[in-house]
N, C-alpha and C positions, 0 to 999 in steps of 0.2 A: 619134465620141462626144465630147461635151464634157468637158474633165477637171473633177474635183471638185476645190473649193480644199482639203481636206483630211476627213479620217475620221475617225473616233472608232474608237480602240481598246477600248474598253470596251464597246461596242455590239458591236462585230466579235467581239470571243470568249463574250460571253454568247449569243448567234445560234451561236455555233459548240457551246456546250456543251448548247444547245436540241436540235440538228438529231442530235446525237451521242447525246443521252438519247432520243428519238424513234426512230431504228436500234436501239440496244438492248431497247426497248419490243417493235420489230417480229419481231425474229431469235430464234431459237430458242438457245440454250444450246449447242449443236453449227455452227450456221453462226457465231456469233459466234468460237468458241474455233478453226474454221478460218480463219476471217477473219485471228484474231490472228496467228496461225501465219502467214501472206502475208506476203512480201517487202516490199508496198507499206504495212504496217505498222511499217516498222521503217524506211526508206532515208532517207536525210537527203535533201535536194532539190538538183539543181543548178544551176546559175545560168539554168538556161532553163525550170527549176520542176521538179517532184516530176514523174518521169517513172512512166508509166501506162503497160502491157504488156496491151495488148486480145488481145492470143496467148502461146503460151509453145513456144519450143524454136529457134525463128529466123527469116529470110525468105525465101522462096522465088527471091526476083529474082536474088540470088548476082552483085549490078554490080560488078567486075571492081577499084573502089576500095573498098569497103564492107572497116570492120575488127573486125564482128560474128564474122565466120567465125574470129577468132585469141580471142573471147572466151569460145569454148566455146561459143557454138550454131550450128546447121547451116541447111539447109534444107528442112527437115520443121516449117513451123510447125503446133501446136494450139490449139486453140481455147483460153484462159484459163478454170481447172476452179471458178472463182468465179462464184456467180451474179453479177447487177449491182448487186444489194442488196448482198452480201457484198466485192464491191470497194470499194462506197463506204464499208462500215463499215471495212473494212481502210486507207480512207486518213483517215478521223476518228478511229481510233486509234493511228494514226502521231502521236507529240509532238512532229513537226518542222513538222505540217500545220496550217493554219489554215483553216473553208473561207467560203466568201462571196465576192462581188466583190474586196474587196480581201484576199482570203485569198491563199493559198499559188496560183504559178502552176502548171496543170496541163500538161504536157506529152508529147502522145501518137505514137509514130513511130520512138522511137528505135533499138529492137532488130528492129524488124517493121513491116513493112507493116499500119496499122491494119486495111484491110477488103477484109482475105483473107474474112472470114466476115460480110458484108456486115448481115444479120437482126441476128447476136448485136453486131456492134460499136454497131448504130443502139440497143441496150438497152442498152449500157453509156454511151454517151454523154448517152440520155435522164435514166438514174439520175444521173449525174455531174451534169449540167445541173442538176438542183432542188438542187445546194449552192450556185449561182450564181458559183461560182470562175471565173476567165477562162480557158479551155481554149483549147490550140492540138493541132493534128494536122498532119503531116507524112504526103506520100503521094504514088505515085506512080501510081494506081491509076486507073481511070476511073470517074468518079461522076455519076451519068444526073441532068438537071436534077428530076427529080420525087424521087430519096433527095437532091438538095442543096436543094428544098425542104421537107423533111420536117428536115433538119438546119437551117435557117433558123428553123423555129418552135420548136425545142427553148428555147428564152428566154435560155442564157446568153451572153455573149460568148466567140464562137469563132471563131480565127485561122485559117484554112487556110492551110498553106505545100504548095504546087506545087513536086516537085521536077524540074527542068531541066538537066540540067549540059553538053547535047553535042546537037545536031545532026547533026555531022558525024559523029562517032564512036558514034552507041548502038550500031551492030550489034559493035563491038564494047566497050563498054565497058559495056552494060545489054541483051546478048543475049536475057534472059529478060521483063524488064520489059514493062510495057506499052509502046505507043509513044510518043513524044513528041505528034504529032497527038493522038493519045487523052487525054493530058495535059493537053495545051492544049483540048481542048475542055471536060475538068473545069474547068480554072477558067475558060470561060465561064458554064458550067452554076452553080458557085459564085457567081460575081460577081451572073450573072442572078438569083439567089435573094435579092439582098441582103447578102450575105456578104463583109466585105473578103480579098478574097484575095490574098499575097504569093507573090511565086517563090522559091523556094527555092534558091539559087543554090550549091549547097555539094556539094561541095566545087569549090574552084578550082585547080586543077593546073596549076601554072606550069609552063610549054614544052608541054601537052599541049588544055586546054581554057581556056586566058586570053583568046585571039583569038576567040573564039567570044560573049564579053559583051554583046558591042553587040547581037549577030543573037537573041539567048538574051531580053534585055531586051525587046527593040523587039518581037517573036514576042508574048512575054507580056503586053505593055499593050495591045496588039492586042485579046488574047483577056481582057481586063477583070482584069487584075492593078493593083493601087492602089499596091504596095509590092514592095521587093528584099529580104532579109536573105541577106549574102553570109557567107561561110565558107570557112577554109582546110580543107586537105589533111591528113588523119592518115593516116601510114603506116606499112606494119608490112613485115616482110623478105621475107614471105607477098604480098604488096603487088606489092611491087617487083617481086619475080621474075616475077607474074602480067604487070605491065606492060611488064616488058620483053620476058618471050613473045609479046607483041602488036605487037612492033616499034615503040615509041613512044618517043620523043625522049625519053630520062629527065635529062637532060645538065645540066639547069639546078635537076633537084632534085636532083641528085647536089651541085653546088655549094653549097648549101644545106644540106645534112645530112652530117652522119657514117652514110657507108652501112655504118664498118664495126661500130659499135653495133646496126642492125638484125641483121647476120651475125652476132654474139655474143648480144643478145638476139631470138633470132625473132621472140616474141611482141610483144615492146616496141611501142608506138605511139608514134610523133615526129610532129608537127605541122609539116607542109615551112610556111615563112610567107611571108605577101606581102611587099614592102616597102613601105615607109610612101607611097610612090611612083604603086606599083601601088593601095592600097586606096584612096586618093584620087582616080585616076581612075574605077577601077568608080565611088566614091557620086558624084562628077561626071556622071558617065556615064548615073547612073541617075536624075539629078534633071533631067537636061537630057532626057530621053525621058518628062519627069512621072511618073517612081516614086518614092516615098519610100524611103530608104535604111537599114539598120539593117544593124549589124557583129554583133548580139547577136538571137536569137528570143526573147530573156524581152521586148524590147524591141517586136516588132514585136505581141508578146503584150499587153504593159500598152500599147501605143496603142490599141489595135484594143479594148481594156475602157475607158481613158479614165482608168485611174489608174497613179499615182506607181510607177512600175518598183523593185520591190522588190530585184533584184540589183543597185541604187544605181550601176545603169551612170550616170545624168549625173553622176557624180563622178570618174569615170575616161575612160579613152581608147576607149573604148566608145562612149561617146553620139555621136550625129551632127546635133542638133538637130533631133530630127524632130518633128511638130508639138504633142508632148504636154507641152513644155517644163517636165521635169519639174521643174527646179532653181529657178523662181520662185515655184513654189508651197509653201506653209506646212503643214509636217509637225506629228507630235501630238506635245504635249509631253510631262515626263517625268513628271510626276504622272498622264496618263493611262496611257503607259506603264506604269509602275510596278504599277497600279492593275488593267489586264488581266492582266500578268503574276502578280499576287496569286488570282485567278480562277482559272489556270490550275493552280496549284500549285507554280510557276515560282520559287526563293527565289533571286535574284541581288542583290548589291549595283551598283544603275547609276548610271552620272550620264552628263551629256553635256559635252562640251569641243571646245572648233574645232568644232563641227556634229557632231562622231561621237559613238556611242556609247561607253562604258568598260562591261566589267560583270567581274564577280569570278573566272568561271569560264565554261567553254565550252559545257558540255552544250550549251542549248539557241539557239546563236546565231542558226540560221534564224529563228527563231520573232521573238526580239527585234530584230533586222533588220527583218524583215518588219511588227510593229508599229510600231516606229520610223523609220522609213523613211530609216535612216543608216547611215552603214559603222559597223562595229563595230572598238574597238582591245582590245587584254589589258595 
């Protein structure tokens, strides 16, 4: 998709206050006051967008690096007790959300495997789709080409990320999972639909699954993958010990981390990192086998929609020049800024300086980020 040379922020949240008084019109006085009640009314976003929970309690796949299991959920996922109307109202009354194309990025995969429940996740994805927000889903799941073209006509832009991380080792590092064959034939099934679909390269475990990049990439663009977003290794103490039960070289993320931080804090998540070395050959690696590269999913997210990456990765060490070139393009000034903001009910004092924003107070930085499409300073 072609990028837009810029947006109107005033268009963007009057659309948003429309689509918001519309919900309200439809829902009853008891699903809205549940709706409010919902977590996805209230979570600030992260920088790969306001994460969506299509289930609630955890993932069933239990892959041997996953660090859901130390954040308090298991593996008993259920179904999300929100209709799809009521999710979508629970994320238009979120103040950190914006919805539209160039609204807030949607982010689906994080704690759960989206389509454990296959019927109910293609409703909620449907209802989401008429905000036109840019939705990405993460998955490892098999999805037959007739639900990835049923997910094709839904109208919004939506990223699939394919996740991949081993070859050699699923049997024992994704026992439960589907198989990677079965994987890989989703995002044929994906791509076949029209759909750009990216590999999901994450996490990267250095000494354990690094050597495996080339074989992991080349497998993928095979099977009609366009794009990589790579990702380091979070680990917890929980982590470790599982990995080392499994006899696997931990020797190089030992060097790497303070193992004896994990042993004092259990829970604790540390991020083992590449080095600047290693992450350059992966996007090397993956431009030279014709993948497009991303270090960041908000990014492979605003390509794959065709506008300005709202977590202002081209301003930082994030960006990889990948073909959305978000940094030449001309963002909205502060009178329209300013002027959405008044809309919303947003009272900040802002200005802009060196290209960033300034504003007086913090509450609502996503949101003014997201309209102005600049790093924010205090």
């Amino acid at each position: 998709m072609v990028l837009d040379l810029c947006f109107d922020p005033i268009d963007l949240v009057r659309r948003h206050i429309r689509i918001k008084h519309e919900y309200e019109d439809k829902l009853s006085e008891n699903q809205k006051r549940r709706a409010q009640r919902d977590h996805h009314s209230k979570r600030r976003p992260r920088h790969c967008g306001l994460t969506v929970h299509l289930t609630v309690g955890g993932c069933p796949f239990r892959c041997a690096y996953c660090y859901i299991y130390d954040m308090g959920f298991d593996s008993n996922p259920r179904p999300n007790p929100l209709t799809p109307e009521e999710l979508v109202y629970a994320l238009l009354s979120n103040q950190h959300f914006i919805s539209g194309r160039y609204g807030t990025l949607i982010a689906i995969g994080s704690v759960s495997e989206p389509f454990i429940y296959p019927d109910r996740a293609m409703s909620y994805l449907r209802e989401m789709a008429r905000l036109g927000n840019p939705i990405q889903f993460s998955t490892k799941s098999y999805i037959s080409r007739s639900y990835a073209n049923d997910i094709a006509k839904l109208g919004a832009p939506i990223n699939p990320l394919v996740t991949i991380v081993t070859t050699r080792l699923e049997d024992l590092l994704e026992p439960y999972a589907p198989s990677v064959d079965k994987r890989l034939k989703t995002m044929e099934n994906l791509s076949s639909a029209g759909l750009r679909v990216c590999l999901f390269l994450r996490p990267i475990i250095v000494g354990v699954n690094y050597s495996e990049a080339k074989e992991i990439m080349t497998l993928a663009r095979e099977h009609g993958a366009k794009c990589v977003v790579i990702g380091s290794f979070r680990i917890t103490y929980r982590i470790y010990q599982l990995l080392r039960n499994l006899s696997l070289d931990l020797s190089e993320i030992e060097r790497r981390i303070n193992i004896k931080v994990l042993d004092r804090k259990p829970k604790k998540q540390i991020t083992v990192p590449l080095t600047a070395k290693e992450k350059n050959e992966l996007i090397s690696l993956a431009r030279s086998l014709g993948l497009v590269p991303f270090k960041s999913a908000c990014c492979a997210n605003s390509n794959n929609a065709g506008v300005i990456c709202p977590s202002i990765c081209f301003e930082t060490n994030f960006c990889t020049g990948c073909p959305n070139r978000c940094w030449e393009k001309p963002r909205p000034n502060l009178s329209s800024i300013r002027a959405a903001l008044k809309l919303l009910g947003i009272d900040v004092k802002i200005g802009i300086k060196n290209g960033k924003i300034y504003v007086s107070r913090h509450g609502h930085d996503p949101v003014i980020q997201l309209l102005a499409r600049r790093l924010i300073e205090h």
